[in-house]
N, C-alpha and C positions, 0 to 999 in steps of 0.2 A: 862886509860879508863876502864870504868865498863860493863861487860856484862848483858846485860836487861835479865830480867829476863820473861821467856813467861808465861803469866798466864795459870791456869789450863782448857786442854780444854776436861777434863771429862765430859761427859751428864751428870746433873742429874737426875735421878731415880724417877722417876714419882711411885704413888701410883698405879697405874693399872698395870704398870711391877714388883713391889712388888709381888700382886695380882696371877699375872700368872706363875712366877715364881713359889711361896707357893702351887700352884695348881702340878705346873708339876712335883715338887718334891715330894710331897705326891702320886701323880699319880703314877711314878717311883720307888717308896718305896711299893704301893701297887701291882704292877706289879711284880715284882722281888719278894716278899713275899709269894706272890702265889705261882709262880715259884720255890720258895725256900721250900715253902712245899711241893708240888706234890713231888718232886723230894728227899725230907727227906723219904715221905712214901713210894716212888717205893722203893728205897735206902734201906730202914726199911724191907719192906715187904720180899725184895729178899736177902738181907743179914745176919738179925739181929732177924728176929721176930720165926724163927725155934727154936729158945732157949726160947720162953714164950709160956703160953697157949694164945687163942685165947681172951679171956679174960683181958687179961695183953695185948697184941700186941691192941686191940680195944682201952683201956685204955691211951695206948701212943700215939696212932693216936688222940684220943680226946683233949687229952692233949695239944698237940703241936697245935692243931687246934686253941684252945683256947689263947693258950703265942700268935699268930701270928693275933687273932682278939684282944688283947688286946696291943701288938705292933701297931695297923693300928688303933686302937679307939685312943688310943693315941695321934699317930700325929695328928688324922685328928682333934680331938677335942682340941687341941691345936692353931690347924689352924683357928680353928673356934670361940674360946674363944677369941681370937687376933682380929679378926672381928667383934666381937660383937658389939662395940664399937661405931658401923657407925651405925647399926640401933638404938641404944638407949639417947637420948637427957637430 
């Protein structure tokens, strides 16, 4: 005797749970990137920036400001390059 085999009973994955999904990750990415700067600059200010002039301590806060809007245009314009797609025929 052979044991039957059960078919798959995965949902499939609708294009709107794609959707919200690509949203909530980028959301969570931009959340925590925030988060993750604030806490570079206190981190910087109170540990690290006694050793530069004010000049140089400005310079690495802009800096980093910059890698982390270029980190978050990234994704989201990735997101959005991927979507393109629906509005154009």
């Amino acid at each position: 005797m052979t044991a039957a085999t059960a078919p798959e009973t995965t949902p499939a994955r609708s294009h709107e749970y794609d959707l919200i999904e690509g949203v909530r990750r980028r959301v969570l990415v931009s959340i925590a990137g925030g988060v993750g700067w604030v806490c570079f600059t206190l981190l910087y200010v109170a540990f690290w920036a006694h050793a530069f002039s004010i000049f140089q301590s400005v310079i690495v806060v802009i800096v980093s400001l910059l890698i982390l809007g270029g980190i978050l245009a990234g994704s989201w314009v990735s997101f959005g390059m991927r979507l393109a797609g629906r509005w154009t025929h």
